[in-house]
C-alpha positions in Angstrom: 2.6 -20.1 7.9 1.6 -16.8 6.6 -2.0 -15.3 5.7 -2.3 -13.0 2.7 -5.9 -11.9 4.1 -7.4 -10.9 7.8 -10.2 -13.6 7.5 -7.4 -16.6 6.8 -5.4 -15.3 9.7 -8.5 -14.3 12.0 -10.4 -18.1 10.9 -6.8 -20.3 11.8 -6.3 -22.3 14.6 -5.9 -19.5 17.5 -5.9 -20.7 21.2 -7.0 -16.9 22.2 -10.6 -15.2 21.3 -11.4 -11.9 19.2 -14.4 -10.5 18.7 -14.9 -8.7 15.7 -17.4 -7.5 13.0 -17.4 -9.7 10.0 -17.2 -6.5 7.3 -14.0 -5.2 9.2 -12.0 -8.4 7.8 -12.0 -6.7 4.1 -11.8 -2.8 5.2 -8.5 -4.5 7.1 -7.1 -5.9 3.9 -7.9 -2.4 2.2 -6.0 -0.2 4.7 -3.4 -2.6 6.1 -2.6 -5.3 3.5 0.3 -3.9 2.2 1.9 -4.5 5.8 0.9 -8.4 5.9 4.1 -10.5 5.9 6.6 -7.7 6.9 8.3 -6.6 9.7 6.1 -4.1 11.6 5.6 -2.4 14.8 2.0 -3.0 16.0 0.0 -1.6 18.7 -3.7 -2.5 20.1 -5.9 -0.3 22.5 -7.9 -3.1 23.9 -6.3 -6.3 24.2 -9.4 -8.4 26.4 -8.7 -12.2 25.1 -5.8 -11.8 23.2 -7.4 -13.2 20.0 -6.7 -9.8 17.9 -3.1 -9.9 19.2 -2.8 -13.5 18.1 -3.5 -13.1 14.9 -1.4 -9.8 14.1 1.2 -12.2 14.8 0.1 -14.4 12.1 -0.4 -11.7 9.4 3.2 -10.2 10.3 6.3 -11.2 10.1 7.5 -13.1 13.3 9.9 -10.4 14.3 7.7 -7.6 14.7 7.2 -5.9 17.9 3.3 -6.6 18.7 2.3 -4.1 21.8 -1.3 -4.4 23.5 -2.2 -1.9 26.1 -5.3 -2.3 28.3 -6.9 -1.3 31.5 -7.1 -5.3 33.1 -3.9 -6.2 34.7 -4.9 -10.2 33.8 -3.8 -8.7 30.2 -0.3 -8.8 31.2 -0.7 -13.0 30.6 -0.1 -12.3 26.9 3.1 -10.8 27.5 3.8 -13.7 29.2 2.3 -16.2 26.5 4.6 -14.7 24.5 1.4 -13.7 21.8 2.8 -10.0 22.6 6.4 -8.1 22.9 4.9 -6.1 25.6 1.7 -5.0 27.2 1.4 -2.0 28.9 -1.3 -1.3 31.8 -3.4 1.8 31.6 -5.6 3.8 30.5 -5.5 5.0 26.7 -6.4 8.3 28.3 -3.3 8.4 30.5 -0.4 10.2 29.4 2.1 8.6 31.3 0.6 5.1 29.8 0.8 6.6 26.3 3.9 7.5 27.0 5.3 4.3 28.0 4.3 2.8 24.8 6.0 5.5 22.2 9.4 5.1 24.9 8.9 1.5 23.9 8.2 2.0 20.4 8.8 5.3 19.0 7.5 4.2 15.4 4.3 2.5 15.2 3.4 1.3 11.7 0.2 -0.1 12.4 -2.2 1.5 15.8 -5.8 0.0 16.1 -7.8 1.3 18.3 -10.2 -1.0 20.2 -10.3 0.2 23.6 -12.7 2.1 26.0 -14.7 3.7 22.7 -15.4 7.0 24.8 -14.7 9.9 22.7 -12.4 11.6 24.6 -10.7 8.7 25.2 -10.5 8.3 21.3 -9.2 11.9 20.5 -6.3 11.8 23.4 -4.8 8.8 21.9 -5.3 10.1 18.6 -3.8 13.4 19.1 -1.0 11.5 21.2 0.3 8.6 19.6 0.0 9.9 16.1 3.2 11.9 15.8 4.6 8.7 16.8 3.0 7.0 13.7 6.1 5.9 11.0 5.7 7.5 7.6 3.1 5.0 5.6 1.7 4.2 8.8 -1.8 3.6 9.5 -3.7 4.6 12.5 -7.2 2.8 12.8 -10.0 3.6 15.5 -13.0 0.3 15.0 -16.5 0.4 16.9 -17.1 4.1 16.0 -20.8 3.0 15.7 -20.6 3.4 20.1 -20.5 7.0 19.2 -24.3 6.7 19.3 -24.4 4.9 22.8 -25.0 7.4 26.1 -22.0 5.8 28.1 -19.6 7.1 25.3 -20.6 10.5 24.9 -18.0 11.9 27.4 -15.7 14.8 25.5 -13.9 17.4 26.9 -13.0 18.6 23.6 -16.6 19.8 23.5 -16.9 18.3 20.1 -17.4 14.2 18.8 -15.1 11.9 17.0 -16.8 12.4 13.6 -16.8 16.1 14.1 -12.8 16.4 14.3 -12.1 13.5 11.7 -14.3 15.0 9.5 -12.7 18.7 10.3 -9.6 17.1 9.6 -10.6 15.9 6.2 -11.3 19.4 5.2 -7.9 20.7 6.3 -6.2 18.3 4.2 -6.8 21.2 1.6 -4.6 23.3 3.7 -2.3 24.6 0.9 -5.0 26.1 -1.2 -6.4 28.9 1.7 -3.8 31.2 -0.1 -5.0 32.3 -4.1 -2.2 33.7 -4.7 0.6 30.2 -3.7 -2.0 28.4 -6.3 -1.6 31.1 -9.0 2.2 31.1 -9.1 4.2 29.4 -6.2 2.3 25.8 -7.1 3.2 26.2 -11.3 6.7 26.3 -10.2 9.2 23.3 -9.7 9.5 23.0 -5.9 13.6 23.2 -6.5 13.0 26.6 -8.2 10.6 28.3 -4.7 12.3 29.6 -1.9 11.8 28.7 1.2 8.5 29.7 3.5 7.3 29.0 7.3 4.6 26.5 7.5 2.3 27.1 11.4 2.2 23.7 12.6 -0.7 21.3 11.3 -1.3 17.6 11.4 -2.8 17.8 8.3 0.9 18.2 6.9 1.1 14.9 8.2 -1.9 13.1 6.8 -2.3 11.9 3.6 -5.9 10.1 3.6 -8.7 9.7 6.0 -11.1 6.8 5.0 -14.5 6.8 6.7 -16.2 2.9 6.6 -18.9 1.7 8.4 -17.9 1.7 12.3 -14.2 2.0 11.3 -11.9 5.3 10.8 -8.5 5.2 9.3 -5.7 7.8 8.9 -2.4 7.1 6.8 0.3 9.0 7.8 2.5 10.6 5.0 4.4 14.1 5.0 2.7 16.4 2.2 4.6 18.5 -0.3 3.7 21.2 -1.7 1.4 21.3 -4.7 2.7 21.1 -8.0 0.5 22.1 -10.8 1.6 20.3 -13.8 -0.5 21.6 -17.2 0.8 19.3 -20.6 
């Protein structure tokens, strides 16, 4: 059977748990409906019960590749269960476990992020796994409310989760720093400009950041140039 909405999948008969916030089941539908019923490669930080894997494999077509990735060895049951393709053991810190899961699955379509909630923890996985996001994808961190808790505080970054989401969002404006690209280069057909170097940015490789409450989410899309169009 298949579920066009989180809340029909998340409500169904499950023989695994989830715990989750009641307003999360329409952001959800929002920022990964258009996935529900097709083939996808899925990955959860934070597997616990198995109850969120379980019912990505109801919203999702029953060939996708549904990966979980936890710190608890007992995890490893779901792999078992058959409820996921793989789990991998390890922290979401870890580079070699991070690692492991894009030599699995080099394009993730869909990444949720439910693990430790540490902020550091957060903005390693982030900054890892998202170049292994496929174009469209959508990369989701949940519980960002634990930002305000002491025991998640820890960032070697030197800087909080909201503080480089919402630095990112700014960047997305990256192509207007120049005056004088917007005065000429961006009123021309992109056939008709020559070529120019771009420094690397992965804000060349976002195309939205939504902000909700307790829940962030990036779709990945490369960004052309701007094109003025005046009619």
């Amino acid at each position: 059977m298949s579920y066009s909405t989180f809340r029909d999948a998340f409500f169904s008969e499950r023989k695994h748990s989830s715990d989750k916030w009641e307003h999360y089941f329409e952001i959800y539908d929002h920022v990964m409906g258009r996935f529900y019923g097709q083939r996808v490669n899925y990955l959860e930080i934070g597997v616990q019960d198995g109850g969120s894997l379980e019912t990505a494999r109801k919203l999702f077509d029953p060939a996708s590749t549904i990966i979980g990735m936890d710190v608890d060895p007992r995890c490893r049951l779901m792999e078992q269960l058959g409820v996921a393709d793989r789990i991998i053991i390890g922290s979401q810190a870890s580079d070699d476990a991070l690692r492991e899961v894009t030599d699995y699955c080099p394009g993730l379509d869909i990444v949720i992020d439910d693990g430790s909630h540490v902020q550091s923890h957060m903005l390693v996985s982030f900054i890892r796994l998202f170049p292994a996001v496929s174009q469209n994808g959508v990369y989701i961190i949940e519980d960002t409310h634990t930002d305000y808790s002491p025991e998640h505080q820890e960032s070697f970054f030197g800087i909080g989760l909201y503080d480089y989401f919402k630095g990112l969002s700014e960047r997305l404006n990256i192509d207007f720093i120049d005056a004088d690209l917007r005065r000429n280069r961006y009123k021309l057909p992109r056939e008709a400009r020559p070529p120019r170097p771009y420094p690397a940015d992965i804000c060349r490789e976002i195309f939205s950041i939504e902000f909700f409450d307790s829940v962030i989410a990036v779709r990945k899309r490369r960004k052309q140039e701007p094109l003025r169009i005046r009619r």
